[in-house]
C-alpha positions in Angstrom: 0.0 0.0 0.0 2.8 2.2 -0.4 2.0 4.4 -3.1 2.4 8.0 -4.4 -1.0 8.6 -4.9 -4.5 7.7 -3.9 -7.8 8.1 -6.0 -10.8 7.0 -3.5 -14.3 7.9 -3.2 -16.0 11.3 -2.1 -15.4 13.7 -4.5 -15.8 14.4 -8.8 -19.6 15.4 -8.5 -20.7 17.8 -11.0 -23.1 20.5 -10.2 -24.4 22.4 -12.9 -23.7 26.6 -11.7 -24.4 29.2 -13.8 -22.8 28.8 -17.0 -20.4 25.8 -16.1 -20.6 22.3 -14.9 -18.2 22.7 -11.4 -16.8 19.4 -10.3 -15.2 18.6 -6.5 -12.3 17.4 -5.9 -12.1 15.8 -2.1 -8.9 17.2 -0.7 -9.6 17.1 2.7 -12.2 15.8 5.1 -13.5 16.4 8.4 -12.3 14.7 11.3 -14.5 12.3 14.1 -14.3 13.2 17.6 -17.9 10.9 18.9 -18.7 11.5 22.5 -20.6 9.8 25.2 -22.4 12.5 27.8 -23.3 10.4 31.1 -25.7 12.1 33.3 -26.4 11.6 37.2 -29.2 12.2 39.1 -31.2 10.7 42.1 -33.2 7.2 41.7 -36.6 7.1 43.0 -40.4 5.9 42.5 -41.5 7.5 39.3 -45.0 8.3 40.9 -42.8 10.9 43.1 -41.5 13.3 40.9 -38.6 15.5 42.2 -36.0 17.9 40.9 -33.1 15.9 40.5 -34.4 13.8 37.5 -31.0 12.9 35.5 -33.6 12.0 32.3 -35.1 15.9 32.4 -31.4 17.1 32.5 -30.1 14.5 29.6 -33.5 16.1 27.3 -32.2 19.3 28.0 -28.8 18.8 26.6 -29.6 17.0 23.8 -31.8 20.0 23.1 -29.4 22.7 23.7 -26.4 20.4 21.5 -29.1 19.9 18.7 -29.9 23.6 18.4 -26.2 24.5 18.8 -23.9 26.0 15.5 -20.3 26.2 16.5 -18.7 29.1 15.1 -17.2 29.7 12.2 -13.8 28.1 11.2 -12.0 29.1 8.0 -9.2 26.9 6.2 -8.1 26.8 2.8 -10.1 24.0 1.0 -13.5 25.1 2.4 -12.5 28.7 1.3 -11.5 27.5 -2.0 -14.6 25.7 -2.5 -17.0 28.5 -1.5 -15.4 31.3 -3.7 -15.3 28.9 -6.5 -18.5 28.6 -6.3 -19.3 32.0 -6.0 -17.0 32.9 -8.9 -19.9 31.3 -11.2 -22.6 33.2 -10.0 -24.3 36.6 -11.1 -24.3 39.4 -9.2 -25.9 40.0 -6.2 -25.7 36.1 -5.7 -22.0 36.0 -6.1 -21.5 38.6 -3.1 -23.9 36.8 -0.9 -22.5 33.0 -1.6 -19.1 34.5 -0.2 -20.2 35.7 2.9 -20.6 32.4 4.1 -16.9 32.8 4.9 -18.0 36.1 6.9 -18.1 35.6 10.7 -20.6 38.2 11.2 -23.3 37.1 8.2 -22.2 33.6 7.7 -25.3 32.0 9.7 -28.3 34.2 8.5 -26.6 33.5 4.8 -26.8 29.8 5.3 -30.4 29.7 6.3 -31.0 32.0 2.6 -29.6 29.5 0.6 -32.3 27.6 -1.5 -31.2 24.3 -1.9 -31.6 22.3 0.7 -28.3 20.1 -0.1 -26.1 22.8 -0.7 -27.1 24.4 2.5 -26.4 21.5 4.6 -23.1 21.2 2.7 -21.7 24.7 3.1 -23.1 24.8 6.8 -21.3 21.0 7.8 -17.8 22.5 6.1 -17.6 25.7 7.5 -18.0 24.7 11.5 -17.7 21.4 13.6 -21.0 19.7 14.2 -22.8 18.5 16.9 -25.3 15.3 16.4 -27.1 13.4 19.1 -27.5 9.9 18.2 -27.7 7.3 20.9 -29.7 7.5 23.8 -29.8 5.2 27.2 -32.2 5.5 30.2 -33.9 3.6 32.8 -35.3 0.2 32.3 -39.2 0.1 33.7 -41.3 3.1 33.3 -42.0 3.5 37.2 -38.2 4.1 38.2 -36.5 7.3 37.7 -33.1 6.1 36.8 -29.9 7.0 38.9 -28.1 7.2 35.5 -28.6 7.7 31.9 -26.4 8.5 28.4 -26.5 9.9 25.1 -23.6 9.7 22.4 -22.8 12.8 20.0 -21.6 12.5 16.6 -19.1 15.2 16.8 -17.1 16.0 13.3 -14.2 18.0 13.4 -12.0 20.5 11.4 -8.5 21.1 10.8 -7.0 21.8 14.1 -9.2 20.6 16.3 -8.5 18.8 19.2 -10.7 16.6 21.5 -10.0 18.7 24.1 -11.3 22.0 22.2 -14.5 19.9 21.6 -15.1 18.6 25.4 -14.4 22.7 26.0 -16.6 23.4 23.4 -19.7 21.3 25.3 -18.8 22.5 28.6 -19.3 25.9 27.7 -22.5 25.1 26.0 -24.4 23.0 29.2 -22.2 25.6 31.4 -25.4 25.4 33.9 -26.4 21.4 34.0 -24.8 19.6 36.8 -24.0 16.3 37.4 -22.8 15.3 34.6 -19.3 13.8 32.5 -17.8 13.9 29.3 -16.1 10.3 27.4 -14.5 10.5 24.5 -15.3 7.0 23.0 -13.5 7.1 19.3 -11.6 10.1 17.5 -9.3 10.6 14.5 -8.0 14.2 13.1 -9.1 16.2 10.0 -6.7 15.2 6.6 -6.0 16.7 3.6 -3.7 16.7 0.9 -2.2 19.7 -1.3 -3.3 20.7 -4.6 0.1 21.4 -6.2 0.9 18.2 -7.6 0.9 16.3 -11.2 -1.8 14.3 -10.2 -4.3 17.7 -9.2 -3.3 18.9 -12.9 -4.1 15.9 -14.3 -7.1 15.5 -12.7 -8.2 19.0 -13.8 -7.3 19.0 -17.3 -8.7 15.9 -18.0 -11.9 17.1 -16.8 -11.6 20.1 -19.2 -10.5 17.7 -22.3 -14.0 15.8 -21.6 -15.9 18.4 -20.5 -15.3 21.8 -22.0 -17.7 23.7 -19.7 -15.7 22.2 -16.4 -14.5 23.7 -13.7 -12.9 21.9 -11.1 -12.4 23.2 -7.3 -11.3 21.7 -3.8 -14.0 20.0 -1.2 -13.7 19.0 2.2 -16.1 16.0 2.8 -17.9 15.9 5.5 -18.0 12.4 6.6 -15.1 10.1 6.3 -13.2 7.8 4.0 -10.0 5.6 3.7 -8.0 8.3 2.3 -7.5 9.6 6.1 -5.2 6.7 6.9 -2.9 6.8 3.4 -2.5 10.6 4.3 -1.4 9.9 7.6 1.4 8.1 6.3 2.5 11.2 3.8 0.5 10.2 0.9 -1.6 12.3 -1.5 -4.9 10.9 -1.3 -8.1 12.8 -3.5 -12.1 11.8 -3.3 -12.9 11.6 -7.2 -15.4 9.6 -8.8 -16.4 11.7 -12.0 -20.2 11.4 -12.5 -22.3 13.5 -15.1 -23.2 17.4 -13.7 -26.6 17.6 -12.2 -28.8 20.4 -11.4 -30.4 19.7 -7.9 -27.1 18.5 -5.4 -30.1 17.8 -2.7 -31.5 15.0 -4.9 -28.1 13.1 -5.3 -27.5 13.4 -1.7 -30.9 12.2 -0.3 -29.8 8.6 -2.4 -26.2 8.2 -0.2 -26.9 5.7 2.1 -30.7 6.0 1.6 -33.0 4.0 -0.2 -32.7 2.8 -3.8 -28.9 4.2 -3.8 -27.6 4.1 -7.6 -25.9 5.8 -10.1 -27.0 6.0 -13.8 -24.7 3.9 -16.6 -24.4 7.4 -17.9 -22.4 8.3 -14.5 -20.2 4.8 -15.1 -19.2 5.1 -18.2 -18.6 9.1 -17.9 -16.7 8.4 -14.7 -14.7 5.5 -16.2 -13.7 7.1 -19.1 -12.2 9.8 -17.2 -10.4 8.1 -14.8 -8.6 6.0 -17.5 -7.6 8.9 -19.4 -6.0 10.4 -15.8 -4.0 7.4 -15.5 -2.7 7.3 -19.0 -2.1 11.1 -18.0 0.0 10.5 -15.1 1.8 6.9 -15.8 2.1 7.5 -19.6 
């Protein structure tokens, strides 16, 4: 496995914007920091109810986390990826896509934005996120349990630690009581540069089969293999060249849902490029 380069999964979409058909190239991808909040409290008969409930206090966490948007936090892909995007668009919409990257209007922008997929894209790239997933309680509906848990799909940027995240909770449930913080699995952002023979390839191969394409860096969200090839120093991209669509939202709602597929358009598009960027770069 000790190679130069790395072509995996979670990039080379094309969405159609404005006049051009802008593909992504996944250079980078959030990192995974998931958490397990434990909550105490005191155990009693549920027809008495008290004050010290560690349930009430675990629903009002969860509520508070779900609701939360952790600020803003530039890097160079995501900034790449949002004024490439922008670049595309007419005025007034050009000026309003880049203030995503603005502290002060980045928020009330991101609500704006019409599609739904490229709204939940921009706001998960831009900021760590905060998910609750897993919930344990009591065990018969007439005990108020001593103890009970959730766990908190937590993704992370570029230099962010676990220890900025547990800080970053703590200040959010700054007033609940009685409660502790476990970090059950994390694993740093990656990304790999841009200024390499296989980036140019990549890029004017697009243009050679596409004449209207534009390629730009992407940070994924999620996470793939590439993060343990670029922990040992090498260049690993997300591209998997598919055919430009119009409505991002729609191609996203099929990952992982139901009926996930691609058209043999997208295969044969998709293979014919990637052969022609090996032939690129081997010769």
């Amino acid at each position: 496995m000790r190679a130069e380069y790395v072509i995996n999964e979670g990039g080379g979409v094309g969405m159609v914007v404005g006049q051009r058909n802008v593909y992504t190239c996944q250079t980078a991808e959030k990192g995974v920091c998931w958490l397990k909040l434990t909550f105490q409290g005191k155990p009693g008969h549920a027809s008495v109810p008290h004050d010290d409930n560690c349930v009430v206090k675990m629903a009002k966490a969860i509520e508070r986390i779900a609701a939360y948007r952790s600020p803003l936090r530039r890097n160079l892909t995501t900034d790449l990826f949002i004024k490439g995007i922008a670049e595309e668009q007419p005025f007034p919409r050009s000026w309003f896509i880049r203030q995503l990257l603005n502290p002060l209007l980045s928020r009330r922008v991101e609500k704006r934005i019409p599609d739904p997929g490229f709204k939940g894209m921009a706001g998960a790239i831009l900021r760590n996120t905060f998910v609750p997933t897993v919930v344990q309680g009591g065990q018969k509906t007439n005990v108020i349990p001593s103890e009970c848990s959730c766990q908190v799909d937590c993704r992370i940027l570029p230099g962010v630690t676990p220890e900025m995240v547990k800080g970053e909770i703590n200040h959010l449930l700054f007033d609940l009581r009685d409660y502790e913080i476990e970090i059950l699995q994390t694993s740093p952002a990656s990304e790999s540069p841009s200024d390499n023979p296989l980036y140019k390839a990549l890029d004017k191969v697009l243009k050679e089969t596409d004449p209207k394409a534009k390629m730009i860096p992407s940070m994924l969200t999620g996470a793939t293999d590439s993060r343990f090839f670029r922990d040992k120093g090498v260049v690993a991209y997300g591209f998997q060249p598919m055919m430009p669509i119009a409505n991002l939202s729609e191609f996203l709602s099929r990952v992982h849902g139901h009926n996930e597929r691609i058209s043999a358009e997208d295969l044969l598009f998709g293979t014919q490029v990637l052969y022609r960027v090996i032939k690129e770069v081997c010769g």
